[in-house]
Backbone as a ProteinNet text record, in pm:
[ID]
protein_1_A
[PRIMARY]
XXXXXXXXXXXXXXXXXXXXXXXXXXXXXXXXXXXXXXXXXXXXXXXXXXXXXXXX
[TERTIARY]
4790.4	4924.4	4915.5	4970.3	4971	5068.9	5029	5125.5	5137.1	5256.9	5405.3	5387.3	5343.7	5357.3	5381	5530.2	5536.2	5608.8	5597.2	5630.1	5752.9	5849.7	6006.7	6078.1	5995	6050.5	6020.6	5970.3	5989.9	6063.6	6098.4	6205.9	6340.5	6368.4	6460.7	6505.4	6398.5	6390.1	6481	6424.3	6473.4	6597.9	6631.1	6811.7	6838.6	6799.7	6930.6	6902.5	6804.4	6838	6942.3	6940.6	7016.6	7177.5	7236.1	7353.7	7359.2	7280.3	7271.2	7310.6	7355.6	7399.6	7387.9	7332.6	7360.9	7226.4	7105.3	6988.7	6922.3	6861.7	6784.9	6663.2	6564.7	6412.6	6330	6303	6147	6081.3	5958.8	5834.7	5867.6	5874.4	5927.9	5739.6	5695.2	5534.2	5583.5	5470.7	5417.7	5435	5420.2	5430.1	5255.5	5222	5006.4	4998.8	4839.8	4845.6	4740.4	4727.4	4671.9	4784.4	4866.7	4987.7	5067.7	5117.2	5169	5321.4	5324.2	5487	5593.5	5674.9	5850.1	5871.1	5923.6	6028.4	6143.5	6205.9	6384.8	6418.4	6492.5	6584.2	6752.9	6816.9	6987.8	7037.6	7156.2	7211.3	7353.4	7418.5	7547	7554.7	7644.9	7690.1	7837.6	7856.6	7993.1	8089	8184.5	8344.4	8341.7	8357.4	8387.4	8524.2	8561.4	8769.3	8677.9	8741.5	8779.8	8924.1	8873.3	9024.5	9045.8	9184.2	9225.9	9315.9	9380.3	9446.4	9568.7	9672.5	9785.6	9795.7	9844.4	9857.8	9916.8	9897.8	10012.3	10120.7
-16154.4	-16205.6	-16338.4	-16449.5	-16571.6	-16585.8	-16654.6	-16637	-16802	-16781.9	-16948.4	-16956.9	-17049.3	-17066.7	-17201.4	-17263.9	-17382.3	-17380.5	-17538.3	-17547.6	-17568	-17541.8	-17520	-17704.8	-17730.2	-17911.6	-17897.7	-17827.7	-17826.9	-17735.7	-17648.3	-17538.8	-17652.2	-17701.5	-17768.6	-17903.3	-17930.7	-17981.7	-17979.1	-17853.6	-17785.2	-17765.5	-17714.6	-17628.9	-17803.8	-17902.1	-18022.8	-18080.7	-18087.2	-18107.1	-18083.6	-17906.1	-17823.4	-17829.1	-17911.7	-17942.2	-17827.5	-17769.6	-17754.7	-17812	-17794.5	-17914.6	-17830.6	-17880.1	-17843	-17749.9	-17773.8	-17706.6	-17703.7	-17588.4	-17562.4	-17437.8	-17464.3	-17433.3	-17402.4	-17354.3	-17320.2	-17163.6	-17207.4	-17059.2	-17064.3	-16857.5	-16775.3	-16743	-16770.3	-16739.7	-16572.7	-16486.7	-16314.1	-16269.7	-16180	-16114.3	-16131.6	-16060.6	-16079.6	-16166.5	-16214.2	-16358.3	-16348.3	-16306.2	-16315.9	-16252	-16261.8	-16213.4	-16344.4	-16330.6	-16429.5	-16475.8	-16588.4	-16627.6	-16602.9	-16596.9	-16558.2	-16671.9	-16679.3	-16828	-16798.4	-16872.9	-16856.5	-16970.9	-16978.2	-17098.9	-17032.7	-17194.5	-17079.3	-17288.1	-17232	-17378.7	-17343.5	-17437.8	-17407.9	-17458.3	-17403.8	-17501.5	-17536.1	-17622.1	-17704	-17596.4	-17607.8	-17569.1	-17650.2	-17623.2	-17762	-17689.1	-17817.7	-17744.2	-17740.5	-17650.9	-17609.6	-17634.2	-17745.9	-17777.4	-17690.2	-17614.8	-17558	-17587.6	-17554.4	-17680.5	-17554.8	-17639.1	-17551.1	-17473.8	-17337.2	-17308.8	-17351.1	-17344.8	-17454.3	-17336.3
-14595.1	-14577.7	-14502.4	-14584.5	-14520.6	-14380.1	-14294.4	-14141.3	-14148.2	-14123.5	-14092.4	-13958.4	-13869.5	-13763	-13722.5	-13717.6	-13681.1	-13560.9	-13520.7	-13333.4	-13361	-13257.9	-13250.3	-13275.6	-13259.5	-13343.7	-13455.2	-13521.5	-13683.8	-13744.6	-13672.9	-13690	-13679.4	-13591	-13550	-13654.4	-13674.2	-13808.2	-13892.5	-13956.1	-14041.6	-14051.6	-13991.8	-13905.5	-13908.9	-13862.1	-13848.8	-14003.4	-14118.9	-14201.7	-14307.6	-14219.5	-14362.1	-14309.2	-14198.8	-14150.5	-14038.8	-13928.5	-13800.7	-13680.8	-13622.2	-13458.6	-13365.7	-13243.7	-13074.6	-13129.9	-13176.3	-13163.3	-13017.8	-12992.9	-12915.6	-12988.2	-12968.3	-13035.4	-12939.6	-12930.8	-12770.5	-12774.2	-12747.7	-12710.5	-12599.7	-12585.8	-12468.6	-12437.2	-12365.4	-12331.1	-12348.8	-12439.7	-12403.4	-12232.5	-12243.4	-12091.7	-12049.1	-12160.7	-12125.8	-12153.8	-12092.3	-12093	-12219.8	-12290.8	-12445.5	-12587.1	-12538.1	-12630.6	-12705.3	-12817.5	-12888	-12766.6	-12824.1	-12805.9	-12862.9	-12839.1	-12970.1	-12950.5	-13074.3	-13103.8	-13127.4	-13047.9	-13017.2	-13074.3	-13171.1	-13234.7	-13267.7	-13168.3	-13171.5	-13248.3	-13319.3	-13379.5	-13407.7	-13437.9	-13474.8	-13621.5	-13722	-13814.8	-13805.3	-13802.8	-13798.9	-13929.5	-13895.4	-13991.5	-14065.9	-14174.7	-14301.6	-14363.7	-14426	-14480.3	-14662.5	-14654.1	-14793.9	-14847.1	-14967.2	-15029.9	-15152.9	-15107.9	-15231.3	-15272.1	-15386.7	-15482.1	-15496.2	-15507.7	-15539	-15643.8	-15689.8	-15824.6	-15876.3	-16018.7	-16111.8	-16164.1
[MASK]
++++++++++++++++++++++++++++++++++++++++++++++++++++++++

């Protein structure tokens, strides 16, 4: 099984390409000190209007 491991600026990346804002991205260090990190990525997406058209 192939493993994805990119740094939280490329996550962030990502999320502001795909129309993301107010990103924050960062490794939480393991509790042991040979244990992986979690990656926390939180973003917002903005409200966009939806135009709907009157019935005819």
């Amino acid at each position: 099984m192939t493993r994805r491991q990119y740094p939280p600026q490329v996550w962030a990346a990502l999320l502001r390409r795909h129309g993301f804002v107010n990103l924050d991205a960062q490794a939480v260090a393991a509790p042991e000190p040979d244990g992986r990190a979690t990656l926390l990525v939180r973003g917002e997406r903005p409200a966009y209007r939806v135009h709907r058209h009157a019935p005819r």
